[in-house]
C-alpha positions in Angstrom: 57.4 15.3 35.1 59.5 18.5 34.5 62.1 16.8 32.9 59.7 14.5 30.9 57.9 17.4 29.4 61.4 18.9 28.8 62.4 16.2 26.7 58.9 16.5 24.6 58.4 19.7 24.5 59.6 20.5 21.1 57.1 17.5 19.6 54.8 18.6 21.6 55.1 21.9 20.6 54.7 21.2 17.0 52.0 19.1 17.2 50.2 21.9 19.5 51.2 24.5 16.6 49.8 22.4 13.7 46.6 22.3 15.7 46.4 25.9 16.7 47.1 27.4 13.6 44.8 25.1 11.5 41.9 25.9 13.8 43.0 29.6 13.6 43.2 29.7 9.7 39.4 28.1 9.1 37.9 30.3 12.0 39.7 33.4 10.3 38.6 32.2 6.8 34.9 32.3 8.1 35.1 35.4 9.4 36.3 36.9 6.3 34.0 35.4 4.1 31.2 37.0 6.5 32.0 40.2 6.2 32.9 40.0 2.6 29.8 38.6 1.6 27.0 39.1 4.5 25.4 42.5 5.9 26.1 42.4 9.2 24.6 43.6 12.2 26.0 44.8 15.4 24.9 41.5 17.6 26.7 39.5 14.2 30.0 42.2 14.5 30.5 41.3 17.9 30.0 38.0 17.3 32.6 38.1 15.3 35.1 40.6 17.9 34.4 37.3 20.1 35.6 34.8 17.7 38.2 36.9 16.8 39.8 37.4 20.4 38.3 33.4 21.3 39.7 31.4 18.6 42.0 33.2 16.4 44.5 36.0 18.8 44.3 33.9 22.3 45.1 30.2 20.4 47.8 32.1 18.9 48.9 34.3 22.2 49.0 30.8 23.9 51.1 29.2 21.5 53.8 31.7 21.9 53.1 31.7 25.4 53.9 27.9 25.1 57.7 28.4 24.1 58.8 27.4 27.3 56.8 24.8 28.6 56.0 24.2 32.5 54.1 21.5 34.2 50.7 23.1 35.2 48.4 21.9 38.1 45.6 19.2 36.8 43.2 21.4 37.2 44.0 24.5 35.5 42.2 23.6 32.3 39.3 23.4 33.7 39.1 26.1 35.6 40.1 27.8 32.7 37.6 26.5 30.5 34.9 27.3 33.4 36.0 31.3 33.1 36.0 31.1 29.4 32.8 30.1 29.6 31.3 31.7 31.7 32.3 35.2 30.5 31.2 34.3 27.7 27.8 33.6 28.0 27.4 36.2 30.9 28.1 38.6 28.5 25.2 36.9 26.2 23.0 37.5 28.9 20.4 40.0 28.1 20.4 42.0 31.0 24.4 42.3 30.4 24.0 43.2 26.9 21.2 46.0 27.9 23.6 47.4 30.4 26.7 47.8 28.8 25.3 48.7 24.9 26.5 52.4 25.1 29.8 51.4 27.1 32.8 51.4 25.4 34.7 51.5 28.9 32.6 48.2 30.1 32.5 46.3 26.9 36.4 46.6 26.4 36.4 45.6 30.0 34.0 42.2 29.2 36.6 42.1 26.1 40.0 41.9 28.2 38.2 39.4 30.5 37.1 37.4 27.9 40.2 37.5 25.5 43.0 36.8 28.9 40.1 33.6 29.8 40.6 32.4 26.9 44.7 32.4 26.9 44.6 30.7 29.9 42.5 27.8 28.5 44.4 27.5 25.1 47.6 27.7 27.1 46.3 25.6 29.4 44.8 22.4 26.6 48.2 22.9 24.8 50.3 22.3 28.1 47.6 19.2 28.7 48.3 17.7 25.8 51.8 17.0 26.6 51.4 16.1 29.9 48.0 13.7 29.8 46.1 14.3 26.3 43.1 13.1 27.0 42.3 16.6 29.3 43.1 18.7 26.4 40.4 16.5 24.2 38.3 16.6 26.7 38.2 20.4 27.5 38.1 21.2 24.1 34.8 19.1 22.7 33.4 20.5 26.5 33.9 23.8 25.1 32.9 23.5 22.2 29.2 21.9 22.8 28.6 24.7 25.6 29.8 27.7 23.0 27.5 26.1 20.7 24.5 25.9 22.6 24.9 29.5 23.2 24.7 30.0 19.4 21.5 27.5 19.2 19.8 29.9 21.5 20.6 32.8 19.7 19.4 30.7 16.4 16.3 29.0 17.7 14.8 32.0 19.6 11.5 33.1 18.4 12.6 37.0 18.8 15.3 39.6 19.6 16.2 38.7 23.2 18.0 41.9 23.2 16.4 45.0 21.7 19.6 47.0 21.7 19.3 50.6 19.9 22.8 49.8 19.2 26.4 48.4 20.4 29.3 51.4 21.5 31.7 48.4 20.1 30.1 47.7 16.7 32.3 49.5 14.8 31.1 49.6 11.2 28.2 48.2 11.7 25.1 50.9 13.1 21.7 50.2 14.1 19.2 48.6 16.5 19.6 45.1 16.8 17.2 42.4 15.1 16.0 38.5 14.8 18.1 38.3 11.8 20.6 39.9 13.0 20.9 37.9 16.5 20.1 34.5 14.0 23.6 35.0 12.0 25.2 35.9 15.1 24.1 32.6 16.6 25.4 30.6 12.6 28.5 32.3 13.2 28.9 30.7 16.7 28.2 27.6 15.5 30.0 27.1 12.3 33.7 28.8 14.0 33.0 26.7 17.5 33.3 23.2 15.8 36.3 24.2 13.1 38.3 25.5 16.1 37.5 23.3 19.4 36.4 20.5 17.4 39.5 21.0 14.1 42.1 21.3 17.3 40.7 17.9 19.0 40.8 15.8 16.0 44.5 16.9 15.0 45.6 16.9 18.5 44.2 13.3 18.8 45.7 12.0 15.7 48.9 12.9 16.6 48.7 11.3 19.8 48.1 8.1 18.3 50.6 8.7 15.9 52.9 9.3 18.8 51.8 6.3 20.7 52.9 4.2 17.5 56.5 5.4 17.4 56.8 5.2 20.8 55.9 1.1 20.7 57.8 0.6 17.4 60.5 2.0 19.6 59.9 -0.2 22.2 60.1 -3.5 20.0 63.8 -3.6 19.2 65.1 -2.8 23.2 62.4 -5.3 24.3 64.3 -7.9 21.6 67.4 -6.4 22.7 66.9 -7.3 26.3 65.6 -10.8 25.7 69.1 -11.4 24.2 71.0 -10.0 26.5 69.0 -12.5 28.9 69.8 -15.4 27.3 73.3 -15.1 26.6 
């Protein structure tokens, strides 16, 4: 396997980067737009700070994590994907929320946790797809519906489920949160979860299939070439 994944790694490599960097452009180009053109609350700003850390810096940290590339244990991208997850809708949680508002100490805390989570998963689907692809597809259209119900709930909810006064994290953006506030949080979620899980899938998918067919045309001619040699 080492010297396998050795032998791809560069391919690999490229394919990963082409995937990463796509999904990292349209999440950014979202973000932008957002801010650019949307008032934003603090629920929607952090929303944001997650994407940001989530989809754009960890895919990218991974990538150049990736330079060297190591066989990794089965099971590591999903129990990557489990932390990922779970920190981030802990953090969701109400109660959470409530508790660490006027924390900058404990929300940079939930943001290392959350930020090193999700290295470890992008790291983790790019090394997957070079190894067995269909674990990195896998983990990433997981992810992505799970993220995305998150931001359904926050959509769909008939009121604030958090009342915060405000957010010690929030930057720019001041004030109690609010249902319209929480509700473009939740669009945010939703629009950046499919152009990065679902953007990354797709590409890495194609180019699996595109590998598989130079990998049989390749095949053809020493098949021929052995049947000849047979005969003679």
């Amino acid at each position: 396997m080492q010297r396998k994944l050795q032998q791809n790694g560069g391919g690999g490599l490229r394919s990963g980067s082409v995937a990463v960097l796509t999904s990292c452009v349209l999440v950014a180009a979202v973000g932008t737009v957002t801010v650019a053109l949307v008032e934003i609350g603090p629920l929607s700003l952090q929303m944001l700070q997650h994407l940001a850390v989530m989809n754009v810096l960890a895919p990218l940290a991974a990538l150049s994590l990736n330079q060297r590339v190591t066989p990794s244990d089965p099971g590591t991208i999903w129990v990557a994907g489990l932390l990922q997850l779970l920190f981030l809708w802990v953090w969701h949680a109400p109660a959470v929320q409530q508790a660490t508002a006027g924390s900058v100490l404990l929300q940079a805390a939930l943001l290392v946790l959350l930020a090193i989570s999700a290295v470890m998963f992008w790291r983790a689907v790019l090394v997957a797809g070079l190894e067995l692809g269909w674990r990195s597809l896998a983990a990433l259209m997981l992810t992505g519906k799970v993220a995305c119900l998150l931001g359904v709930l926050l959509i769909f909810a008939s009121r604030d489920l958090y009342g915060l006064p405000s957010l010690a994290l929030a930057l720019c953006a001041t004030g109690p949160s609010s249902l319209a506030d929480q509700q473009l949080a939740g669009l945010l979620m939703i629009t950046a979860c499919p152009l990065s899980y679902l953007v990354a899938g797709v590409i890495l998918a194609a180019q699996m299939l595109l590998r598989l067919d130079v990998d049989d045309e390749r095949a053809v001619p020493l098949v021929a070439g052995d049947v000849a040699d047979r005969s003679r």
